[in-house]
C-alpha positions as CSV (number, residue, x, y, z in Angstrom):
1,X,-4.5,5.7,27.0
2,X,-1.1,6.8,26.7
3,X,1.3,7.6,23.3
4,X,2.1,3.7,22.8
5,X,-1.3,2.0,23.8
6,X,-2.6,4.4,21.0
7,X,-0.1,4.1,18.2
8,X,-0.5,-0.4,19.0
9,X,-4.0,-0.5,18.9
10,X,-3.7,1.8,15.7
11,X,-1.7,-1.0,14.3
12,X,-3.5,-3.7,15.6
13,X,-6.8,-2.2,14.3
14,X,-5.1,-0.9,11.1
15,X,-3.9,-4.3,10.5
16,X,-7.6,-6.5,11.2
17,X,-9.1,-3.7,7.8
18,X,-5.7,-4.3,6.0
19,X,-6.0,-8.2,6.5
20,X,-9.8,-8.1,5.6
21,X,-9.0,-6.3,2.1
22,X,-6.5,-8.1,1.1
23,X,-8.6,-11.3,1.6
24,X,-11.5,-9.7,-0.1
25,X,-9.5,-8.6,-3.1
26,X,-7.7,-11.9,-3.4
27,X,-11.3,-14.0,-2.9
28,X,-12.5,-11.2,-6.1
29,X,-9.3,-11.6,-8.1
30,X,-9.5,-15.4,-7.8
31,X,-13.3,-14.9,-9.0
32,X,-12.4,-12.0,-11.4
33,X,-9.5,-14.4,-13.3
34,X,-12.1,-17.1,-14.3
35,X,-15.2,-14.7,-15.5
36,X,-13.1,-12.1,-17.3
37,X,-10.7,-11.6,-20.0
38,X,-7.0,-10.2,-20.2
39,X,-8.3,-7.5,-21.7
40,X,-10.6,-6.5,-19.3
41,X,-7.8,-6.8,-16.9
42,X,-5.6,-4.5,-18.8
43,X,-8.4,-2.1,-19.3
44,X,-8.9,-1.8,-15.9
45,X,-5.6,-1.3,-15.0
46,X,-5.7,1.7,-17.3
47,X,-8.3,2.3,-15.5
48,X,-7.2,2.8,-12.2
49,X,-3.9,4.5,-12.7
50,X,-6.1,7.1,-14.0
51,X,-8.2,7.2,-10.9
52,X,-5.5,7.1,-8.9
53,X,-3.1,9.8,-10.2
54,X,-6.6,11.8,-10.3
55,X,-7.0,11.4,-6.7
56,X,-3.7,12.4,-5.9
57,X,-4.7,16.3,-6.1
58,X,-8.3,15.8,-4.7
59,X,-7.2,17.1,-1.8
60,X,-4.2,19.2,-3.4
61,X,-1.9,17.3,0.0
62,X,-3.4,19.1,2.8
63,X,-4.1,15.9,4.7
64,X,-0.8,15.1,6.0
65,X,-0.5,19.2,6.6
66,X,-3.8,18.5,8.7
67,X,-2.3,15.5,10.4
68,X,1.5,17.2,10.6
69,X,0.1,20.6,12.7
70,X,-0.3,20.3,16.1
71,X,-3.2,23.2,16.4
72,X,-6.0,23.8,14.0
73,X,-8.7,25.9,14.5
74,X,-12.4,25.1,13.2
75,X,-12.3,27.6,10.3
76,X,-9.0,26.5,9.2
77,X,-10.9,22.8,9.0
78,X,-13.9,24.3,7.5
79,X,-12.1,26.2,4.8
80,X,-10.3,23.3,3.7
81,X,-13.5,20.9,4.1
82,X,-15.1,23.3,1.3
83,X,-11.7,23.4,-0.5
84,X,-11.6,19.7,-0.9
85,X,-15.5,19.4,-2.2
86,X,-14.8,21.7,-5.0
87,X,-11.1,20.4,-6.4
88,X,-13.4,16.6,-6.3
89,X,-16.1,18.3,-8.5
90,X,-12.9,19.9,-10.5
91,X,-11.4,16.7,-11.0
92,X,-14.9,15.7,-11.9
93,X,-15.0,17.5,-14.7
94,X,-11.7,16.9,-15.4
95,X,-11.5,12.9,-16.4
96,X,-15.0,13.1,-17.5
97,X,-14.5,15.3,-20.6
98,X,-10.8,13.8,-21.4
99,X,-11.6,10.4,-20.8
100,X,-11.9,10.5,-25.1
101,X,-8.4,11.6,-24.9
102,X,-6.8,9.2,-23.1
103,X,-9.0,6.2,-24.9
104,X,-7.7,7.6,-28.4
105,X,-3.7,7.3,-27.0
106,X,-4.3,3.3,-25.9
107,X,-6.6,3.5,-29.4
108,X,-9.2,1.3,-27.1
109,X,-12.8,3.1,-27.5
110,X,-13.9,0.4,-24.3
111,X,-12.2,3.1,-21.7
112,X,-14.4,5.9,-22.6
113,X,-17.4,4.5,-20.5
114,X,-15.2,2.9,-17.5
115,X,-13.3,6.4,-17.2
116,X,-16.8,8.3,-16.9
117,X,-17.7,6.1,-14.4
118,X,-15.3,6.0,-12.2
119,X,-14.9,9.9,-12.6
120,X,-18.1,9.6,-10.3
121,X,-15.8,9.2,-7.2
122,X,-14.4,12.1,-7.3
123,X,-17.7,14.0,-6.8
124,X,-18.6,11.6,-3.5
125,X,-15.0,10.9,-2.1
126,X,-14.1,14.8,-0.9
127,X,-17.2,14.9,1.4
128,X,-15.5,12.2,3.9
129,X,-12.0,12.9,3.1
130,X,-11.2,15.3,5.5
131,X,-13.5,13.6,8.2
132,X,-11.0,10.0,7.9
133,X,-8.0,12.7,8.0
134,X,-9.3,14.0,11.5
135,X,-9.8,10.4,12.9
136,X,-6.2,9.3,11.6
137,X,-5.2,12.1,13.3
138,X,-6.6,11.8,16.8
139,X,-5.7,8.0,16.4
140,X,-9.2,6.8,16.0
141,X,-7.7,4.0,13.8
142,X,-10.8,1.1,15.2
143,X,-13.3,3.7,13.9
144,X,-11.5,3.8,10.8
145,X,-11.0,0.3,10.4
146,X,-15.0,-0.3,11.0
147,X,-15.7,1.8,8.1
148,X,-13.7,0.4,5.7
149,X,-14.3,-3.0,6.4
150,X,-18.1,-2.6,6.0
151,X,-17.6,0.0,3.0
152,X,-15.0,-3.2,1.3
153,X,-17.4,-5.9,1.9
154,X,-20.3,-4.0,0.4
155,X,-18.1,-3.0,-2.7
156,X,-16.6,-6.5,-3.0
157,X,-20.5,-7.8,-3.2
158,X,-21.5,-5.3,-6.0
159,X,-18.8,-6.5,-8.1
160,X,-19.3,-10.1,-7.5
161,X,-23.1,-9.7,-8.3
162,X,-22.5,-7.9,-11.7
163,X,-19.8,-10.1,-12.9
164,X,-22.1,-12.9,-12.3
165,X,-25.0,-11.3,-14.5
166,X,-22.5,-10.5,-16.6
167,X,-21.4,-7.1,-17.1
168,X,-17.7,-7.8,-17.6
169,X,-15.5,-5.4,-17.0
170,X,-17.9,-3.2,-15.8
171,X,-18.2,-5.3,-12.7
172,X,-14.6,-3.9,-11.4
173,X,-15.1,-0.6,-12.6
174,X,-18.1,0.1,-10.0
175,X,-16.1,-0.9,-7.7
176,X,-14.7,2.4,-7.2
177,X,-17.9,4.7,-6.6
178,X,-19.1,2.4,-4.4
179,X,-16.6,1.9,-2.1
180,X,-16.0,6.0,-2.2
181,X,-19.8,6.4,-1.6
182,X,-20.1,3.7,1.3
183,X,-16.7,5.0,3.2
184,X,-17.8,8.5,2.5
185,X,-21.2,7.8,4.9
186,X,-19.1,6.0,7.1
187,X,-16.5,9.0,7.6
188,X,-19.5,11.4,8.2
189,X,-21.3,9.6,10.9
190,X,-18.9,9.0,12.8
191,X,-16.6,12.0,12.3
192,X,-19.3,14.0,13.1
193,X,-19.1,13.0,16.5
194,X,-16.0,15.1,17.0
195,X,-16.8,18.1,14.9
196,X,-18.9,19.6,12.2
197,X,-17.6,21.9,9.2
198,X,-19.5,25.3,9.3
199,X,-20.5,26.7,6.2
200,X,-17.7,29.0,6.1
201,X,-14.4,29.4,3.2
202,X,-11.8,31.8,3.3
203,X,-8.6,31.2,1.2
204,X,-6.6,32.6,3.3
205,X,-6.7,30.1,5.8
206,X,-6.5,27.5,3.0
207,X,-3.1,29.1,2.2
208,X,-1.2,27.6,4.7
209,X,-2.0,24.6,4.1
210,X,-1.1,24.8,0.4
211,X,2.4,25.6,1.1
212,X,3.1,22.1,2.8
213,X,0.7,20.6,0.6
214,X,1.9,21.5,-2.9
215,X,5.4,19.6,-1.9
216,X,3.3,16.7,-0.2
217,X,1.1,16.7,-3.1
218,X,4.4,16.7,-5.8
219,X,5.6,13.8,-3.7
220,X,2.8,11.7,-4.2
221,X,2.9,12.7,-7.4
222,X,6.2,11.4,-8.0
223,X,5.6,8.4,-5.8
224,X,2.5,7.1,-7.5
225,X,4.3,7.8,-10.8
226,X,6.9,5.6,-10.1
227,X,4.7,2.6,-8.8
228,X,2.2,2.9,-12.0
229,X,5.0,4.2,-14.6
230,X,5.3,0.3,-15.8
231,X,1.7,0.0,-16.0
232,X,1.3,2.7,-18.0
233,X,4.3,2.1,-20.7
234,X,3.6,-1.1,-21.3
235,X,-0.3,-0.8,-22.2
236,X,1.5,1.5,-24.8
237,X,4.1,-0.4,-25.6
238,X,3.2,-3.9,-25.5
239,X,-0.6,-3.7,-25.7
240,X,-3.3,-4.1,-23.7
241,X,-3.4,-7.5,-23.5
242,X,0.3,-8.4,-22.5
243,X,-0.5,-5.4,-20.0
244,X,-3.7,-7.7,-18.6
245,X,-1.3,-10.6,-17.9
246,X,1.1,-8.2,-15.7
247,X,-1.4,-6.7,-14.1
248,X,-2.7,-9.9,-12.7
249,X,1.6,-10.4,-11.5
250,X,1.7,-7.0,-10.0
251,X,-2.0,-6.8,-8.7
252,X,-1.0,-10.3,-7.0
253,X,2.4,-9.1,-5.7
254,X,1.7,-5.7,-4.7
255,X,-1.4,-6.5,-2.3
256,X,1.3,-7.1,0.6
257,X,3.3,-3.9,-0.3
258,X,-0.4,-1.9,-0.8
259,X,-1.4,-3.4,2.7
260,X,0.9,-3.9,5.4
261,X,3.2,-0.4,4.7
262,X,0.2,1.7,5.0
263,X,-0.3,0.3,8.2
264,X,2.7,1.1,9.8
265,X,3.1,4.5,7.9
266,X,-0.6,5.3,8.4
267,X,0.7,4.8,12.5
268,X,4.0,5.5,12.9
269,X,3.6,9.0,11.0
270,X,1.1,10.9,13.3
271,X,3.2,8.8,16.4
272,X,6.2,10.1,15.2
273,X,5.2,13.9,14.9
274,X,4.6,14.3,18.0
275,X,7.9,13.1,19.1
276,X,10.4,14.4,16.6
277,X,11.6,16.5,19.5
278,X,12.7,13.5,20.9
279,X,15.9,12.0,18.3
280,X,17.1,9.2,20.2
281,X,13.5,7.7,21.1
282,X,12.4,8.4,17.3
283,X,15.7,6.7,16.5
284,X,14.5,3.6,18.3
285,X,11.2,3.8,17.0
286,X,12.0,3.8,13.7
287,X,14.6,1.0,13.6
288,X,11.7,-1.2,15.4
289,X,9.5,-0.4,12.8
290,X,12.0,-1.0,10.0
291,X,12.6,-4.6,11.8
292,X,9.0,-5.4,12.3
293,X,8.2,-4.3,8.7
294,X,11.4,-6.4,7.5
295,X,10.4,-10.0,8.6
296,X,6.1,-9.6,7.5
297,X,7.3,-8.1,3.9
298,X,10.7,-10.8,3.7
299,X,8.3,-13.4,4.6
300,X,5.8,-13.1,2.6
301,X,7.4,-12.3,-0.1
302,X,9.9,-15.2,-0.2
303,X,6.5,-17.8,0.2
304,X,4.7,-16.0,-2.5
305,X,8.4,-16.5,-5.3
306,X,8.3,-20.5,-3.5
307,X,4.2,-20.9,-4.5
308,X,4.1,-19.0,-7.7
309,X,3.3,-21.4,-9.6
310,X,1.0,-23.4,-7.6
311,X,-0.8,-20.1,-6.7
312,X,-1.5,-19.3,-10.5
313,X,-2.0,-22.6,-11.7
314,X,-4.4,-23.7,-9.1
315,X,-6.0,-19.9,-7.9
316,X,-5.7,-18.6,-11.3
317,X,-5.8,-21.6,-13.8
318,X,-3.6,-22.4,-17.0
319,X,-4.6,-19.9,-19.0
320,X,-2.2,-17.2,-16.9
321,X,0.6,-19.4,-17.0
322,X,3.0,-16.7,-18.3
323,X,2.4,-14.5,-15.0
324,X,4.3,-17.0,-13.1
325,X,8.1,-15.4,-13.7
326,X,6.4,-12.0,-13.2
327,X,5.7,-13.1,-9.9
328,X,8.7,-14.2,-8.7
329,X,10.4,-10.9,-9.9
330,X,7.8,-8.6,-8.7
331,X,8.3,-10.3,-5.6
332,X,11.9,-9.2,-4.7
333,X,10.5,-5.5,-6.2
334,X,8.3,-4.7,-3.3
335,X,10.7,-6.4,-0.7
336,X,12.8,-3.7,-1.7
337,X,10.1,-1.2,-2.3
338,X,9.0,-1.9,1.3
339,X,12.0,-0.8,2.9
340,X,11.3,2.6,1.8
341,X,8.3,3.3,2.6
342,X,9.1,4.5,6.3
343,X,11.4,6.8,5.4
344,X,9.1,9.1,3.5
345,X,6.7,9.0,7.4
346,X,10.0,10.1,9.2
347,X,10.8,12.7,6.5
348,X,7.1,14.1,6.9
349,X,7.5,13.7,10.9
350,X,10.0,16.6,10.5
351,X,8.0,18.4,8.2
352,X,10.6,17.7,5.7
353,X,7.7,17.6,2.2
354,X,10.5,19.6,-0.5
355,X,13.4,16.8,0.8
356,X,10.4,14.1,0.5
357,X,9.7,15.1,-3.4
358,X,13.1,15.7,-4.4
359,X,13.7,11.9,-3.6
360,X,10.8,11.2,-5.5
361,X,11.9,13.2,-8.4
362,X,14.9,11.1,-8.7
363,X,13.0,8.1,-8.2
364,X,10.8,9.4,-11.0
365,X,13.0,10.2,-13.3
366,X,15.2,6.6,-13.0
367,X,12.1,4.3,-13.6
368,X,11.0,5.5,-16.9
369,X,14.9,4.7,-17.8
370,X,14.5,1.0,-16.6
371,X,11.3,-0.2,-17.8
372,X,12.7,1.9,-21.3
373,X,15.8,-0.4,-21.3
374,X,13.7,-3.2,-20.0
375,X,11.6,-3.3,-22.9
376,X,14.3,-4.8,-25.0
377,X,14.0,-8.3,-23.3
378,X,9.9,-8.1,-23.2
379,X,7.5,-8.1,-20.7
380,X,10.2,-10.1,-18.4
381,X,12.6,-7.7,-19.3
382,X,10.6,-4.8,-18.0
383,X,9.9,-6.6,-14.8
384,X,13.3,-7.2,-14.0
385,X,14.5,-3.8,-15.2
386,X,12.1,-2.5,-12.1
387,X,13.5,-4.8,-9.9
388,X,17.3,-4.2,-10.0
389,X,16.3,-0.3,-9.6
390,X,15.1,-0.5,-6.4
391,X,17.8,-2.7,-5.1
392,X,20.4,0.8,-6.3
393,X,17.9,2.8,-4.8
394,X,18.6,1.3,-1.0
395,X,21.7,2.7,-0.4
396,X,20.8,6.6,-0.9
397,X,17.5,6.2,0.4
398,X,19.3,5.3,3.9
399,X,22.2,8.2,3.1
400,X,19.2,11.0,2.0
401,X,16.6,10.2,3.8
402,X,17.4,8.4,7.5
403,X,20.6,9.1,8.2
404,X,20.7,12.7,8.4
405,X,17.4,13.1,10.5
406,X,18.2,10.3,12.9
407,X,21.9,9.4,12.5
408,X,21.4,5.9,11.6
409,X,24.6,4.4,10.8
410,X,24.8,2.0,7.8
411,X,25.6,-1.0,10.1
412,X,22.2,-0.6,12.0
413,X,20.6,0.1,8.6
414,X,21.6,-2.9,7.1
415,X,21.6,-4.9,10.0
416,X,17.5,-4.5,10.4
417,X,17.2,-6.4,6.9
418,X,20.1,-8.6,7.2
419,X,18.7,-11.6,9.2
420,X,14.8,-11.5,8.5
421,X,16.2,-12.1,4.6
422,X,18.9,-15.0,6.1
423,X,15.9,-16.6,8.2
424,X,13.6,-15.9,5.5
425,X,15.9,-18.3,3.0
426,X,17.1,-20.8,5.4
427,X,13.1,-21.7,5.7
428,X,12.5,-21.3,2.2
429,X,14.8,-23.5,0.9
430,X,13.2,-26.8,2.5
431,X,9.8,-25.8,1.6
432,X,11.2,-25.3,-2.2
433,X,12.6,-29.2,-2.1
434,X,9.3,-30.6,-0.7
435,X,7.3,-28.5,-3.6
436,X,9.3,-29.9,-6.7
437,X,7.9,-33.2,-4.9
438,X,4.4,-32.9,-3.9
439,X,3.6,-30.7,-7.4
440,X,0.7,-28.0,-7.8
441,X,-2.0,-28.4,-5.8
442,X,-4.0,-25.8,-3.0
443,X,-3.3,-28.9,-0.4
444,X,0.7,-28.9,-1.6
445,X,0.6,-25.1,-1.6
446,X,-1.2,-25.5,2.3
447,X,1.2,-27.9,3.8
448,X,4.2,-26.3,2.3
449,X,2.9,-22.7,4.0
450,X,2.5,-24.2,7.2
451,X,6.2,-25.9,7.3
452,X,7.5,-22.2,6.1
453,X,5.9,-20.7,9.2
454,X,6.7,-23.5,11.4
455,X,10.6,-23.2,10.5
456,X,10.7,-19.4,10.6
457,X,9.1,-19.1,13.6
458,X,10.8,-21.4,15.2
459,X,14.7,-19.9,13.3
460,X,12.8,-16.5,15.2
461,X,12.6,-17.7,18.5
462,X,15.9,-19.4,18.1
463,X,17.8,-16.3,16.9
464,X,15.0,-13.4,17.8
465,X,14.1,-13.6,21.3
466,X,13.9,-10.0,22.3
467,X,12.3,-9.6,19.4
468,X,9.4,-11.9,19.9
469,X,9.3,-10.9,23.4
470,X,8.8,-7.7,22.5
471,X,5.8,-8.1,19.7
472,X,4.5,-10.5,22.7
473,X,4.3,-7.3,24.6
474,X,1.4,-5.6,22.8
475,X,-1.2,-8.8,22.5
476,X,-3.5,-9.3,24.7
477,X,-2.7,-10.6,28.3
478,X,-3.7,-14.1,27.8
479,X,-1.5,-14.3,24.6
480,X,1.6,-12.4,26.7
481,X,1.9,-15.7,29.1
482,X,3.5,-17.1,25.7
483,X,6.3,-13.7,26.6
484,X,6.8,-14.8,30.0
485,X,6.7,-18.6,28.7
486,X,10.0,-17.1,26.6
487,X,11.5,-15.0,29.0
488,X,12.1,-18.1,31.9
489,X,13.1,-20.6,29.1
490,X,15.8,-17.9,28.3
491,X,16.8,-17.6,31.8
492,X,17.5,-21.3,32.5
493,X,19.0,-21.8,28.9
């Protein structure tokens, strides 16, 4: 299977376990909304911002270093297999014995049992970790995708069950062990296929690693920082129950972003490395991946600010009400977040981690400064604060990050944005009119999807031909008859 057949069925395999969570997640948030409290939501978001920054230096960044390096012996893997195990059991101990800390600063006793529980991750997690690494980077992304689809349905189940009998927000917090405890068997059996870690350690070879890894793990640092800085703030600032209702806004608006960039990143990253000798066809890659990653994120995006308040009212139900603005602005957020996120693969693609965390220590050190001055106006104000900073933000990230690696000019930057966001409006705008008719209801919100599809796909074939013809390219030979369908309508026209 050559370079491309690998990298599109990565994506196409990537995207079937990214399309499966988020519909999990949504079904379970949709559940979640009418069983539990804003509270519990804003405890939980606590929550998870601990686990995640916690996770962050599980591995202390030596995936990508794993992933990045072309050669890697067997006691290189095995030394940093046994590495990993023992920062998780670290880490363990870590959260578990200043879990009373961090409930005393909130003032909220409730987090001192969810933190200890979900600590429990940290001890299963490491013993797959480096096995998912070694499939990502032999592009074994349908093994991958196997596993976590099983390991997210059995999760999703165990939390359904428990909030049923009851257990409040206990019910999410499981969640996390079990879903590290499921993948983690599922990473092992079939990594183990390809090779098995010895019972070997030497620091030595570990070393190596670390020095890529330390910049790689700063940047995530920095990068999960500034995704969670808000969340963290305003649990402080505003309280834990204002925090709830914007958690349910961002949790809703941030599936797309948390979904569909990883898939392309989680591709085009290991794709990319082994051509960055290659500048003009990285060049090309990248701007079709910027494009591709333009119209899903624009499209979505724009119907999710059009059904926001449909989607609460009827998913959700009255009593979130006042996470209908924090939608809409969240919303333009991660359109603009999105357009990132490839950026920080081609920087890694070179081997470029140190130029990768200086950008996010700029990023870091702005969105403390927004949501800060945000506050002034309130929640809203916050949110909005957010927004406009990663709109200032796209400019340098094209003149730091892309244009010296690639030489990218401006013109092709903007240009790769500039017409899925016109086509993107154009069929918004109808579908908008026909809602302030029809009113709030799931078969309004249905018909008013399908007529947003309808129109842009049909502004795309109008005004995208290549481009269509192109994604056409990589389905499945009975779907590319629809490419040749294109190609001899374009001929006569």
């Amino acid at each position: 299977m050559s370079l491309k057949q690998q990298a599109f069925s990565g994506v196409k395999w990537t995207t079937l376990s990214a399309v499966f969570t988020i519909l999990i997640q949504l079904i379970q948030l949709i559940i979640l909304t009418q069983l539990l409290s804003r509270q519990d939501f804003g405890l939980m978001a606590i929550v998870m911002v601990v686990i995640g920054f916690s996770q962050l230096f599980v591995d202390m960044g030596v995936s990508n270093a794993i992933i990045y390096k072309k050669e890697i012996t067997q006691k290189e893997l095995s030394s940093l297999y046994w590495f990993n195990i023992a920062i998780g059991a670290l880490f363990f101990l870590l959260l578990f014995f200043s879990s009373g800390l961090i409930a005393r600063f909130y003032d909220e006793d409730k987090l001192l049992p969810l933190l200890k529980l979900v600590a429990i991750s940290f001890i299963i997690q490491p013993w797959g970790q480096q096995f998912m690494v070694f499939l990502q980077k032999e592009l074994k992304f349908k093994t991958l995708a196997q596993v976590e689809i099983a390991s997210r349905l059995i999760s999703f189940l165990s939390v359904i069950i428990l909030a049923f009998l009851d257990y409040g927000v206990y019910a999410l917090a499981v969640s996390t062990p079990v879903y590290a405890l499921c993948s983690s068997i599922g990473y092992n059996i079939t990594g183990r296929k390809y090779y098995h870690p010895e019972f070997f350690f030497s620091f030595q070879r570990v070393k190596a690693y670390l020095n890529f890894g330390l910049f790689q793990m700063g940047d995530k640092f920095l990068n999960y920082f500034a995704l969670q800085t808000d969340t963290i703030l305003i649990g402080k600032i505003l309280g834990i129950e204002i925090l709830g209702t914007y958690n349910i806004a961002k949790d809703l608006t941030s599936k797309p972003y948390m979904i569909i960039n990883p898939i392309i990143t989680r591709v085009t990253f290991p794709v990319m490395s082994k051509i960055n000798h290659d500048i003009p066809k990285l060049k090309l890659i990248f701007l079709k991946t910027l494009n591709y990653l333009s119209y899903i994120n624009i499209l979505i995006y724009l119907l999710i600010i059009v059904l926001a308040e449909p989607l609460v009212l009827v998913l959700f139900g009255p009593k979130w009400v006042d996470a209908i603005p924090l939608i809409q602005i969240l919303a333009l957020t991660f359109v603009f977040r999105s357009f990132g996120s490839p950026a920080g693969s081609l920087l890694l693609s070179f081997g470029k981690a140190k130029k990768a965390f200086v950008w996010n220590l700029l990023v870091f050190i702005l969105y403390p400064i927004s949501i800060f001055t945000g506050s002034n106006w309130g929640i809203t104000g916050i949110a909005v604060g957010t927004m406009l900073l990663q709109v200032v933000l796209f400019i340098p990230n094209w003149k730091m990050n892309v244009h010296p690696l690639i030489k990218v000019s401006f013109s092709e930057y903007i240009a790769v944005y500039s017409k899925p966001f016109l086509l993107s409006i154009i069929a918004a705008i109808p579908c908008y009119l026909l809602l302030m008719i029809t009113g709030n209801s799931l078969w309004s919100m249905l018909v008013i999807s399908l007529l947003f599809a309808t129109l842009f796909f049909w502004l795309a074939l109008k005004f995208e031909r290549i481009l269509i013809s192109d994604a056409f390219s990589f389905l499945p030979d009975k779907i590319k008859k629809m490419r040749i369908l294109i190609n001899l309508k374009d001929r006569i026209n």
